[in-house]
Structure formats: C-alpha cells, structure tokens
Biotite code that builds the C-alpha atoms (Angstrom):
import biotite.structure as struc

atoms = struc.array([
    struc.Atom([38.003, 28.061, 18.405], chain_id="A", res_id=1, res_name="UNK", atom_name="CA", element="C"),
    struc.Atom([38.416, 31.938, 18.847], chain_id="A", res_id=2, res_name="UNK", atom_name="CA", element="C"),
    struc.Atom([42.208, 31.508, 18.959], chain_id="A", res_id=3, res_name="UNK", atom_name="CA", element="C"),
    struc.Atom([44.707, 33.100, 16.682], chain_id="A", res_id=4, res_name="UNK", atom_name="CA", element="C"),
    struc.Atom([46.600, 30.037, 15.986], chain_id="A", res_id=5, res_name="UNK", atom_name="CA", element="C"),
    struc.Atom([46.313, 28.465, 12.490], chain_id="A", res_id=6, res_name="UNK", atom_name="CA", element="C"),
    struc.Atom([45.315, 25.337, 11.710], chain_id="A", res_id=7, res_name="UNK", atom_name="CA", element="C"),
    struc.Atom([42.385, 23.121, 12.461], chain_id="A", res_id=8, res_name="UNK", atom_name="CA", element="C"),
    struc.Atom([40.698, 23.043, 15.779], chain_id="A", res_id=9, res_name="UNK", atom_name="CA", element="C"),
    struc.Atom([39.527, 19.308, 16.190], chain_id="A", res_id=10, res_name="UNK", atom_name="CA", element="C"),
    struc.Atom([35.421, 19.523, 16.959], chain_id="A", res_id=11, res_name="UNK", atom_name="CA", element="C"),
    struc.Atom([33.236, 16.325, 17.685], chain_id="A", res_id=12, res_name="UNK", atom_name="CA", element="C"),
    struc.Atom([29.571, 16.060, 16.620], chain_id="A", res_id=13, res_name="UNK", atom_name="CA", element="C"),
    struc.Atom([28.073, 13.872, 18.053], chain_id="A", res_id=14, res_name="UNK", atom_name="CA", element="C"),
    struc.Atom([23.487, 13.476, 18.694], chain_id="A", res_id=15, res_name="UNK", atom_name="CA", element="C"),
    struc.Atom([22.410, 13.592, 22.189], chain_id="A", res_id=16, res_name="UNK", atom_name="CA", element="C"),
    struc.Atom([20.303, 10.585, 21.883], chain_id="A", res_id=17, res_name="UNK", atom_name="CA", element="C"),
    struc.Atom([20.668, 7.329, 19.153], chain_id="A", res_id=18, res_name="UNK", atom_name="CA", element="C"),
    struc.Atom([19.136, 7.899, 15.700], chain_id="A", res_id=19, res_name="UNK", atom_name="CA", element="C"),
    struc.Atom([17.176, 5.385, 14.703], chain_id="A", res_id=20, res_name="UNK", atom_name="CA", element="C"),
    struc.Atom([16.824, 3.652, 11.352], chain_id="A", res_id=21, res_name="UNK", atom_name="CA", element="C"),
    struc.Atom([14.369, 6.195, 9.286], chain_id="A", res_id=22, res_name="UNK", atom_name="CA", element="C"),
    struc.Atom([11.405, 4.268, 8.193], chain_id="A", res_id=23, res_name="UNK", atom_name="CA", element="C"),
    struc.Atom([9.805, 4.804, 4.497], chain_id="A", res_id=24, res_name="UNK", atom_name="CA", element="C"),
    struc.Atom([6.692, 6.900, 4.080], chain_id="A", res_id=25, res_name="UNK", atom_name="CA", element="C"),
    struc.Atom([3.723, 4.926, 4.370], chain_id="A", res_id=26, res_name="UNK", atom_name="CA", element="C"),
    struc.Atom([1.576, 5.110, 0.968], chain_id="A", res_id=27, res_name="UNK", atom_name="CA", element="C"),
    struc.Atom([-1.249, 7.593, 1.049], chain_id="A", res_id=28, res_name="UNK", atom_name="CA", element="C"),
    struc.Atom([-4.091, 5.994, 1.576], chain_id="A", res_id=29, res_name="UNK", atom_name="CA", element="C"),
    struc.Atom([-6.444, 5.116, -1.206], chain_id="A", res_id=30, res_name="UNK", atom_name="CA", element="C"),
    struc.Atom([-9.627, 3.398, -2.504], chain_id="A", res_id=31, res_name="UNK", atom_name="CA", element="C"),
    struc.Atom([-8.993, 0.992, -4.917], chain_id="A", res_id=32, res_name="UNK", atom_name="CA", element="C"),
    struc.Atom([-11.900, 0.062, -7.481], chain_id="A", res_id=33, res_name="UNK", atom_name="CA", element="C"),
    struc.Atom([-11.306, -2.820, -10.162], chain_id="A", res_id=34, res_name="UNK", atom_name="CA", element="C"),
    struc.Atom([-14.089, -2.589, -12.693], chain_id="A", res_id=35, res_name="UNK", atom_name="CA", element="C"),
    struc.Atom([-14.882, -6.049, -14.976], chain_id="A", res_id=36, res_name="UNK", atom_name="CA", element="C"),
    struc.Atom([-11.090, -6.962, -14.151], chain_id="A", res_id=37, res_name="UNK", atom_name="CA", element="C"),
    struc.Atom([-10.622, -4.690, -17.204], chain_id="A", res_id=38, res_name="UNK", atom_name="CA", element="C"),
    struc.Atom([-10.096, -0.736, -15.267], chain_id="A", res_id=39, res_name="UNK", atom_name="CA", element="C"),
    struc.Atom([-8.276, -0.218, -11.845], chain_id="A", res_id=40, res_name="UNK", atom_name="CA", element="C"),
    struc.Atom([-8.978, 3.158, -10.145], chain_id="A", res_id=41, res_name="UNK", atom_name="CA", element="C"),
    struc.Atom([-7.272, 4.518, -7.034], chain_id="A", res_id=42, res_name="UNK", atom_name="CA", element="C"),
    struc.Atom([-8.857, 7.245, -5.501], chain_id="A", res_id=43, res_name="UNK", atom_name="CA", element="C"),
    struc.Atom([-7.071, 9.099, -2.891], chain_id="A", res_id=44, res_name="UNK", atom_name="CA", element="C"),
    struc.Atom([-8.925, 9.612, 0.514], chain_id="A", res_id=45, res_name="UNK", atom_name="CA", element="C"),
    struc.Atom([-8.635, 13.454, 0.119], chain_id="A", res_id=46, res_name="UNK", atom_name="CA", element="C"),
    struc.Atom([-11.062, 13.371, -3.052], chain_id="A", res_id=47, res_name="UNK", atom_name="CA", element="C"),
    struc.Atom([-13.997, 15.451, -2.683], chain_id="A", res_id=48, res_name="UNK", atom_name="CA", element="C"),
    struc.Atom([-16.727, 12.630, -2.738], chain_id="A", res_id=49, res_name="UNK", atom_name="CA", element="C"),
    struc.Atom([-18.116, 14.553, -5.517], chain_id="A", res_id=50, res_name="UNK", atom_name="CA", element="C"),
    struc.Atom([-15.101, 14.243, -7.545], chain_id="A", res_id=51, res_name="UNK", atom_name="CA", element="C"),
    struc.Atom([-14.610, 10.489, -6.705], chain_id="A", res_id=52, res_name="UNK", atom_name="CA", element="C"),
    struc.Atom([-18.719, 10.225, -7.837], chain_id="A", res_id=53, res_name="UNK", atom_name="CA", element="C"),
    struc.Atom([-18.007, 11.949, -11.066], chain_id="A", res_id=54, res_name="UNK", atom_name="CA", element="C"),
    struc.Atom([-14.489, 9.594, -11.758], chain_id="A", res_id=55, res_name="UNK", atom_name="CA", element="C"),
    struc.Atom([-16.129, 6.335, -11.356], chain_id="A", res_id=56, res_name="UNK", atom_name="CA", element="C"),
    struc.Atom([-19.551, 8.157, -13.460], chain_id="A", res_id=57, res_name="UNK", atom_name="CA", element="C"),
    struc.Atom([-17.055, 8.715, -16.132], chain_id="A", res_id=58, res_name="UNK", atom_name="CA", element="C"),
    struc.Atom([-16.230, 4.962, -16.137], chain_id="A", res_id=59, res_name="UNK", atom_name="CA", element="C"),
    struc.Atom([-19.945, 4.636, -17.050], chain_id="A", res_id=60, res_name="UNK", atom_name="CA", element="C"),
    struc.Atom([-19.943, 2.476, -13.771], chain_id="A", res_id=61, res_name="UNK", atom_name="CA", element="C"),
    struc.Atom([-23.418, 2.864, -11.661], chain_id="A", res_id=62, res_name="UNK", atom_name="CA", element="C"),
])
C-alpha cells in the first residue's frame, strides 16, 4: 500500500472467527411489588435495602 502508484489498492477485511448474531441486553433485574392491584413498584436489585424500605414506607404499605 506504500507504493507511489495512484489509485486504489484493493484490501479485504475479513474476522478471524464467525460473528455471531448479538443478543439483546437482558433487563436488569428487579423486584416487582403490586400493591391492592392499584400501585406497581419495581425496585432495582442495586437499591440500598434502606432505600427500597423507605419506597414501599412511602406507599404507606407495612
């Protein structure tokens, strides 16, 4: 490709193994509370427990 000629030198790319079909993200995982059918709350697993305690509190759910 170092040469001094002009034009187009023809170059081939090409993966060293098959690529396979990507697969989605999974969904982060969550806790899922339905209160009285009326409130749904999804609480990620990385919630401080305190946090999560305080959300459904707030809900005036004991």
């Amino acid at each position: 490709m170092r040469t001094r000629e002009t034009g187009f030198a023809e170059v081939v790319v090409a993966p060293d193994e098959p690529v396979a079909a990507s697969v989605p993200a999974a969904s982060p995982a969550v806790i899922e509370l339905e209160i009285a059918g009326k409130v749904r709350l999804r609480i990620p697993l990385t919630t401080p427990p305190t946090l999560a305690a305080a959300m459904v509190k707030a809900l005036g759910v004991s």
